[in-house]
Backbone bond lengths (Angstrom), bond angles and torsions (degrees), N, CA, C in turn:
res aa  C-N    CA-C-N  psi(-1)  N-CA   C-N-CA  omega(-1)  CA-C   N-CA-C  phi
1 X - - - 1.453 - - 1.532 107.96 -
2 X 1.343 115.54 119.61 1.382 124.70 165.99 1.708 115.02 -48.46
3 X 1.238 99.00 158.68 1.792 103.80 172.73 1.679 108.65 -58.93
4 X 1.491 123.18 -38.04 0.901 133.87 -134.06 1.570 75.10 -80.79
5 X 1.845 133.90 -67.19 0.752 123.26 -155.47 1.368 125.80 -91.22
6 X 1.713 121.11 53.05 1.337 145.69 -161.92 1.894 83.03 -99.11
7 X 0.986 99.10 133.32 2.245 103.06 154.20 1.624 88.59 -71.35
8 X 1.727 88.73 148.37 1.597 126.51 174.59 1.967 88.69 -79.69
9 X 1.705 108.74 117.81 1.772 92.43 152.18 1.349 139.07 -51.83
10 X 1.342 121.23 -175.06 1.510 101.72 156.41 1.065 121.00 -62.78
11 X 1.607 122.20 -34.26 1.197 132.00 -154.89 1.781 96.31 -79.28
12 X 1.223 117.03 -46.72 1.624 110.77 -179.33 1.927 88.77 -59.70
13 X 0.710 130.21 -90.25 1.703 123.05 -163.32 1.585 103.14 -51.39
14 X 1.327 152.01 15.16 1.019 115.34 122.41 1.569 143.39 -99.48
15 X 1.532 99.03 29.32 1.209 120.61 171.92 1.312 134.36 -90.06
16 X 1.374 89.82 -14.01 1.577 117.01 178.90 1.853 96.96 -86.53
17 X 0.897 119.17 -24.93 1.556 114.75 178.69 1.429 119.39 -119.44
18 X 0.987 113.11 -10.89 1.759 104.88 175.41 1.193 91.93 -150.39
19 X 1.568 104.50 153.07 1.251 136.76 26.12 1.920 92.98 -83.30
20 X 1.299 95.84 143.20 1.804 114.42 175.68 1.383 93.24 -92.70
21 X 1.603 109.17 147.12 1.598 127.50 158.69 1.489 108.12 -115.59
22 X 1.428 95.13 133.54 1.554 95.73 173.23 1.676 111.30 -98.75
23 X 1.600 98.25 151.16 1.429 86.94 -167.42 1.748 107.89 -94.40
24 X 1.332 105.12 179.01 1.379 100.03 179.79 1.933 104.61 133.89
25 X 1.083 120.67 -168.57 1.114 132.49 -176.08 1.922 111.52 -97.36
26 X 1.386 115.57 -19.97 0.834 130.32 -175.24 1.615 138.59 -105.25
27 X 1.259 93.13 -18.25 1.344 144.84 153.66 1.684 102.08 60.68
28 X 1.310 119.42 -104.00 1.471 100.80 -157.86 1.320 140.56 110.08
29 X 1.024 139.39 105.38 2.201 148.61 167.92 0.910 107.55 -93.85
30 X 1.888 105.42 144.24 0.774 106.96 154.64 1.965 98.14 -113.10
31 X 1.137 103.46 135.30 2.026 109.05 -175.36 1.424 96.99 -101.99
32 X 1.508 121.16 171.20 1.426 144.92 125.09 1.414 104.91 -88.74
33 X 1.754 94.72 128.68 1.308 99.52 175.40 1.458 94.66 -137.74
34 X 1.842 108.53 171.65 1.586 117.39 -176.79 1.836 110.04 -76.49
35 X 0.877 100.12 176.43 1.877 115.35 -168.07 1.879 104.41 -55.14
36 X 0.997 94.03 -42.63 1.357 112.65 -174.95 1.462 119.67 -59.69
37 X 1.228 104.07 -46.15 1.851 122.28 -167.77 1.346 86.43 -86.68
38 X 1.549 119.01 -54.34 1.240 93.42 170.23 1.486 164.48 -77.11
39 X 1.727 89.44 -12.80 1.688 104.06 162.45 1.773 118.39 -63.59
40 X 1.381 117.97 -23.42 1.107 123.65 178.35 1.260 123.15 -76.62
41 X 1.784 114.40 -41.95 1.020 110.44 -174.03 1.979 114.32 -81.73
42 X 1.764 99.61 -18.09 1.570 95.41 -167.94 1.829 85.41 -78.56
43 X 1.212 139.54 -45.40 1.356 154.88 161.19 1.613 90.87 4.96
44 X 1.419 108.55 -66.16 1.703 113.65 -150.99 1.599 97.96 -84.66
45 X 1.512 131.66 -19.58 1.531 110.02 -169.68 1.559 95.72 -114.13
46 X 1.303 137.49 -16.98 1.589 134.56 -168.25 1.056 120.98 -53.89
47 X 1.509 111.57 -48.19 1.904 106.26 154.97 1.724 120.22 -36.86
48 X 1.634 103.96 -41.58 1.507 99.23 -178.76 1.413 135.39 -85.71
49 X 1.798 98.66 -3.42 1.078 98.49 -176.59 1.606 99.92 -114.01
50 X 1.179 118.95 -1.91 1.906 123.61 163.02 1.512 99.41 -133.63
51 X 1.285 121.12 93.58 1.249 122.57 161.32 1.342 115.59 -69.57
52 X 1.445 117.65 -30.17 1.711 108.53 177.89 1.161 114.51 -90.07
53 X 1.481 142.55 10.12 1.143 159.60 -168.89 1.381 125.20 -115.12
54 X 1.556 112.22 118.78 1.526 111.40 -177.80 1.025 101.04 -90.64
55 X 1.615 124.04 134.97 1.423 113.70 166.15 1.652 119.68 -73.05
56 X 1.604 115.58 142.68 1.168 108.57 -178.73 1.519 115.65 -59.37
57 X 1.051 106.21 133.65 1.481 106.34 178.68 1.730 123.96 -65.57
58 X 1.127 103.10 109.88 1.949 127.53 165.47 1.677 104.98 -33.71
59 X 1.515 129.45 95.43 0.944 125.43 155.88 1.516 112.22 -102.09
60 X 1.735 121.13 130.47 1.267 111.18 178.28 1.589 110.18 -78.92
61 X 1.225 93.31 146.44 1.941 121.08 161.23 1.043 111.51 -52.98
62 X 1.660 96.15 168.73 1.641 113.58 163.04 1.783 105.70 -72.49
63 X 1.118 139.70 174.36 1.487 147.34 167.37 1.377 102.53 -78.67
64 X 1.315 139.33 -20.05 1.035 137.48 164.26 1.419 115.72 -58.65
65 X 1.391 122.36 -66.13 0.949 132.76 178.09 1.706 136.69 -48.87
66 X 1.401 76.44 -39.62 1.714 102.52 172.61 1.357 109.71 -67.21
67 X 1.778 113.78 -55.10 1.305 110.39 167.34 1.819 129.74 -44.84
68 X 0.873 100.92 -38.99 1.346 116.23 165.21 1.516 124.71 -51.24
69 X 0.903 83.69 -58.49 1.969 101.42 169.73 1.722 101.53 -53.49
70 X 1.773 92.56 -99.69 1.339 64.44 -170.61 1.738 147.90 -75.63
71 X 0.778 104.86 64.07 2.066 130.31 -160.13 2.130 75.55 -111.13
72 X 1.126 115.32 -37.17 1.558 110.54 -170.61 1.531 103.15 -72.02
73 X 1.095 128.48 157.53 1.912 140.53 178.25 1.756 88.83 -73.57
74 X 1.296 112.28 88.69 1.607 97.10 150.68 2.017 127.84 -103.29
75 X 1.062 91.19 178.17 1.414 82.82 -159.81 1.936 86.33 -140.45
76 X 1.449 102.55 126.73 1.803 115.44 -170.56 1.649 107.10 -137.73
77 X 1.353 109.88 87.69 1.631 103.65 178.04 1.724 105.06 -116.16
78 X 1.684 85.42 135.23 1.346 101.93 172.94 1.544 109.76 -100.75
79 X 1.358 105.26 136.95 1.431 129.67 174.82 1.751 117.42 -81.06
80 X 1.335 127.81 88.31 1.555 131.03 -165.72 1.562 94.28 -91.94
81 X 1.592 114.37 152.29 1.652 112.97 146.64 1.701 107.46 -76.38
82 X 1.467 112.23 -163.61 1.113 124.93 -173.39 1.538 106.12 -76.53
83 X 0.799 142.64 -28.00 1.787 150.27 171.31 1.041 89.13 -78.19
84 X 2.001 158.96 32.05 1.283 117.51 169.34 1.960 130.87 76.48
85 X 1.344 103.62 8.14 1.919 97.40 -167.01 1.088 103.02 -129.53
86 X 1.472 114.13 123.80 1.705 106.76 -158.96 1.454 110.58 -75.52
87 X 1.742 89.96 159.37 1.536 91.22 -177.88 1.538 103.71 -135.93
88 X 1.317 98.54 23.92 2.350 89.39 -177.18 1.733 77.22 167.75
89 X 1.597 80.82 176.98 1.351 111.94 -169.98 1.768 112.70 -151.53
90 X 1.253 104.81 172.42 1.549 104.87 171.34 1.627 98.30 172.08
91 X 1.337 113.79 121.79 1.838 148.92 -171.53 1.059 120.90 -129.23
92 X 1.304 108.30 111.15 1.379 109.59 159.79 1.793 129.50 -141.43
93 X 0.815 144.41 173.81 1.611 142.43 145.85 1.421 137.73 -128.67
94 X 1.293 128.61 -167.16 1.339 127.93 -171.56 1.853 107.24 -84.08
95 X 0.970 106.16 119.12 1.224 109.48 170.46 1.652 119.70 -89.01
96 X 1.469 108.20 -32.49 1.453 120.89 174.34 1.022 98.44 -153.68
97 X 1.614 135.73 162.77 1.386 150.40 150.34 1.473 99.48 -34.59
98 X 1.295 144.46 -17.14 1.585 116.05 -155.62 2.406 87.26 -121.11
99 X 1.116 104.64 -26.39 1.467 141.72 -139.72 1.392 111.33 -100.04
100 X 1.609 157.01 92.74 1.702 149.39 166.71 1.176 86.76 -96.61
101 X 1.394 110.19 133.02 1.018 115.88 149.04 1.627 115.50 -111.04
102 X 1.889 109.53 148.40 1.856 108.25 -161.23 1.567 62.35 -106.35
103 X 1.600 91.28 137.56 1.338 109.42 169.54 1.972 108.97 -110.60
104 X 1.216 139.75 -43.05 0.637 137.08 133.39 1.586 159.10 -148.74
105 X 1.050 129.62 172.78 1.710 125.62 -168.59 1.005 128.28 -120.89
106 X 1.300 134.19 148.53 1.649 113.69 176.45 1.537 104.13 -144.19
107 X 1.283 149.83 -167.32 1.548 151.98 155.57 1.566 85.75 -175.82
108 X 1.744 92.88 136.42 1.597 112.40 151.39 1.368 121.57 -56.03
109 X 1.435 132.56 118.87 1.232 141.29 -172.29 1.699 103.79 -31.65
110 X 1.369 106.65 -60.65 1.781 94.12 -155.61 1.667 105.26 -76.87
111 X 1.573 105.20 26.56 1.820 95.70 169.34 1.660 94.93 -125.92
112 X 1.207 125.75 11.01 1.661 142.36 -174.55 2.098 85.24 -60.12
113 X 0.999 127.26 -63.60 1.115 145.67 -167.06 1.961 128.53 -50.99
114 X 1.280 77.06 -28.30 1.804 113.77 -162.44 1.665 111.17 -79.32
115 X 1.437 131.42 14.92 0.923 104.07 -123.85 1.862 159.18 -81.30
116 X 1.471 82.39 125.01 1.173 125.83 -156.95 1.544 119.12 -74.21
117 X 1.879 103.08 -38.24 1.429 118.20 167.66 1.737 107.08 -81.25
118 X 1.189 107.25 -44.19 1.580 98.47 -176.46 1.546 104.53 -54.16
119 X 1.655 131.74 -61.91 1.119 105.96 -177.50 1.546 139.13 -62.22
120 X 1.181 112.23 -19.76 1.468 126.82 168.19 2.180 108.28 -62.15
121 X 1.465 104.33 -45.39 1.493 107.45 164.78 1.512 105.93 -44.53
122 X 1.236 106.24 -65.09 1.498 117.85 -141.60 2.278 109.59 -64.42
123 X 1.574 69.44 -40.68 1.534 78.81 173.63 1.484 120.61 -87.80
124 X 1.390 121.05 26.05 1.748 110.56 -169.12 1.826 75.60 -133.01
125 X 1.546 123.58 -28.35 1.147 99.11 170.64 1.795 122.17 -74.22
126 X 1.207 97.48 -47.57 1.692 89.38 171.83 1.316 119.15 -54.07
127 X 1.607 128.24 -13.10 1.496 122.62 170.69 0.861 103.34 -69.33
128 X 1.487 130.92 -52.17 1.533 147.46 -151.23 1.608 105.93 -51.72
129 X 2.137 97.76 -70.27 1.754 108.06 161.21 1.474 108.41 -44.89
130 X 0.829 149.49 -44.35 1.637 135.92 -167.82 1.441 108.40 -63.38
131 X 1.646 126.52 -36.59 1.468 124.88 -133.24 1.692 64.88 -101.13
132 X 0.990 130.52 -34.39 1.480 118.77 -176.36 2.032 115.39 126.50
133 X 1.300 85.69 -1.45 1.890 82.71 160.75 1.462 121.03 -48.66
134 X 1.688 115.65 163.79 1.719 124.86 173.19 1.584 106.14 -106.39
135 X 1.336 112.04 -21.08 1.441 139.39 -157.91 1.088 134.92 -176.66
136 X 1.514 112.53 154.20 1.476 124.92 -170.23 1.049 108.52 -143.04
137 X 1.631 113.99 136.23 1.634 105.27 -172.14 1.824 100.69 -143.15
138 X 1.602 109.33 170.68 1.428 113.68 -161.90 1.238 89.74 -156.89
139 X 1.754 124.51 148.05 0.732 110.81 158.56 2.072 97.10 -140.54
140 X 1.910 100.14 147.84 1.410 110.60 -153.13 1.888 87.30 -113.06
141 X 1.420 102.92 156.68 1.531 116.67 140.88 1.382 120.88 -26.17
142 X 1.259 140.85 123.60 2.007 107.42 162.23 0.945 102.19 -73.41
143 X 1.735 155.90 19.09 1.374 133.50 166.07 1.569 96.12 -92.74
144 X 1.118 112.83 -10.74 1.439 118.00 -174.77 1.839 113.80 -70.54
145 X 1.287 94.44 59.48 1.596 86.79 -175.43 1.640 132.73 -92.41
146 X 1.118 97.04 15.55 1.920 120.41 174.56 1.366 85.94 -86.71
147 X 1.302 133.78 -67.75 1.670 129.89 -159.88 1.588 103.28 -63.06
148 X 0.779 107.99 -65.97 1.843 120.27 178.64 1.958 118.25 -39.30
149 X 1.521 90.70 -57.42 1.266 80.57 167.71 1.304 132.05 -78.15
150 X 1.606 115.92 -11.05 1.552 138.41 166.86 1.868 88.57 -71.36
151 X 0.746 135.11 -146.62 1.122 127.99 169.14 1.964 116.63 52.87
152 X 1.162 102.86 -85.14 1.453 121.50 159.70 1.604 103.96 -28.19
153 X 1.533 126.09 -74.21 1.182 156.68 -175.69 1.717 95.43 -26.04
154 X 1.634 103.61 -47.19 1.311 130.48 -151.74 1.223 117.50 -87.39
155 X 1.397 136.87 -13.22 1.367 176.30 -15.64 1.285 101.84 -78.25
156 X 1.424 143.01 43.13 1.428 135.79 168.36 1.803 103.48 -60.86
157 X 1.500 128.06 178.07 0.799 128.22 146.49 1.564 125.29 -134.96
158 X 1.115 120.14 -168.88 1.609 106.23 -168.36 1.563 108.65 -127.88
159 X 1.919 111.63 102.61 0.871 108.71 -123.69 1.984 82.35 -113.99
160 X 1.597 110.36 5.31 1.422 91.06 -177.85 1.799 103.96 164.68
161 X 1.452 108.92 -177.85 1.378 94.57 175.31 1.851 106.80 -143.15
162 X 1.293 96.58 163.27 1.702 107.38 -165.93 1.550 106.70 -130.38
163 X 1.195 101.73 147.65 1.804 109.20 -174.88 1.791 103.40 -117.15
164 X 1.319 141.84 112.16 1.173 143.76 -164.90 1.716 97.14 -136.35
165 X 1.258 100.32 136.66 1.513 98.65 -178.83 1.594 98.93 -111.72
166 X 1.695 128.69 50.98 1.313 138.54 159.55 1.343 103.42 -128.41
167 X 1.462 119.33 -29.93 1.240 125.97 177.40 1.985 127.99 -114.36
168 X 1.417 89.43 -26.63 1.924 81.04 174.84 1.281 84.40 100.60
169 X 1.415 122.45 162.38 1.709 150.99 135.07 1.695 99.50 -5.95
170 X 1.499 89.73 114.38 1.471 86.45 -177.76 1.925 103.75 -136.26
171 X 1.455 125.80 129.60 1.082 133.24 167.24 1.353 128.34 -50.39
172 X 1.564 126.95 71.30 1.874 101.04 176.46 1.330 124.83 -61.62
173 X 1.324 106.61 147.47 1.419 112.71 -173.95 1.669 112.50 -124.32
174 X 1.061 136.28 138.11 1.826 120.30 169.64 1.374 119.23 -140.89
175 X 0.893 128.51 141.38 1.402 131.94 -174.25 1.693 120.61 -114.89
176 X 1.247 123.40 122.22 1.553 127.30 -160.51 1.639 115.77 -90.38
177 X 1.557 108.30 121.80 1.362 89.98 173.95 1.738 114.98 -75.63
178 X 1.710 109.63 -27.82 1.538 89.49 -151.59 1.633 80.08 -110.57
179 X 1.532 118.45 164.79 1.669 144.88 -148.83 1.584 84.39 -78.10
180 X 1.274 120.20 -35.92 1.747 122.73 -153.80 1.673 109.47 -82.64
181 X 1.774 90.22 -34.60 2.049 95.27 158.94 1.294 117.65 -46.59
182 X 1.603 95.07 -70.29 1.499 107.27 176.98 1.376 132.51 -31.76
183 X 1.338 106.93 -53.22 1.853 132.65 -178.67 1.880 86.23 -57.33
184 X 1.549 135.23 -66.32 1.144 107.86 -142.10 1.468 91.01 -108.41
185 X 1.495 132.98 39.36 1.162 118.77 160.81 1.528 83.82 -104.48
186 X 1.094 149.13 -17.33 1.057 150.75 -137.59 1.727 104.25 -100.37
187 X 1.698 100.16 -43.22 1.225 103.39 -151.65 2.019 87.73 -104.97
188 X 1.305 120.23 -4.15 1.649 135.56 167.79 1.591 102.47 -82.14
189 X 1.271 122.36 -44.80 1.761 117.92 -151.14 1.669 101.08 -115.09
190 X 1.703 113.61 -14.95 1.435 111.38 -167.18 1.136 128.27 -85.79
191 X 1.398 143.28 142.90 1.606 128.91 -162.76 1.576 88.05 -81.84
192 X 1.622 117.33 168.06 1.351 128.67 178.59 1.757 93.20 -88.39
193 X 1.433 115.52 150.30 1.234 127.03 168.75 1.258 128.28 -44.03
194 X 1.244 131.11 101.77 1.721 127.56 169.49 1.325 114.49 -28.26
195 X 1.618 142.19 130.81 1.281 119.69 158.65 1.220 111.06 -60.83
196 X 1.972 91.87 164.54 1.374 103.38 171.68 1.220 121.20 -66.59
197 X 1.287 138.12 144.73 1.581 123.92 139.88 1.848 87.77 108.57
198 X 1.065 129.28 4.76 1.282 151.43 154.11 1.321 111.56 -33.38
């Protein structure tokens, strides 16, 4: 077998998309980074970016377990300004071979505006379709209606609801890469057309 006809890893295709630069005068990355860099760095801004929010508290695992975990494709990008100091986040992993689920996100309010989350979205979904996902799914607060309708915005759809006693009533949401998802979630979950003139 030639070089040529080797598969790209994940790791070669996510090289092709991140690290992201934001444009502007002020500039800005978005990286993949390891568990570590990133527990530290979301550690120092999460108070600032959920002030009414306790974070659930981090109890470590067995090594078993952990091993297990991460054995799954996860995916951890930190959001820096132009000096390097984070300002957002966005996590997720494999929930199934077909399936990522973004587990969670954050941005400092005064870059909410910038946008700063749409391009970080936009580009972790086209990685996502490349590495070979069908879907991506999230699930929000329903008071959470900045994420949802961001989301929505995004072509996710809203595909159901979940009861978690770490999190409360929670909205699933998923978004389809290929037309044929779409068609039969569409034609499974969609009301039939009102007539006209109704």
């Amino acid at each position: 077998m030639s070089s040529s006809d080797t598969l790209e890893t994940i790791d070669d295709i996510r090289c092709r998309f991140f690290p992201v630069r934001f444009p502007g005068s002020g500039g800005g990355v978005g990286r993949c980074v390891d568990e570590a860099t990133f527990r530290e760095a979301v550690g120092q801004i999460y108070a600032s970016v959920f002030p009414d929010r306790d974070a659930y508290p981090y109890r470590p695992k067995s090594a078993e377990l952990v091993a297990e975990y991460r054995a799954l494709h996860q995916e951890r990008i930190l959001v820096e300004d132009g000096d390097g100091k984070p300002i957002g986040w966005l996590k997720g992993r494999m929930a199934d071979p077909d399936t990522f689920y973004l587990g969670t996100s954050g941005l400092l309010p005064e870059y909410r505006t910038q946008g700063v989350a749409t391009l970080i979205h936009v580009k972790l979904l086209e990685y996502l379709q490349a590495v070979g996902y069908e879907r991506v799914t999230s699930e929000h607060h329903p008071s959470n209606r900045t994420a949802m309708i961001f989301q929505l915005k995004h072509g996710f759809s809203i595909e159901g609801m979940s009861l978690d006693e770490r999190w409360g009533p929670m909205v699933k949401m998923v978004r389809f890469f290929d037309k044929d998802r779409q068609a039969e979630f569409d034609r499974r979950f969609g009301f039939e057309q009102y007539p006209k003139g109704s």
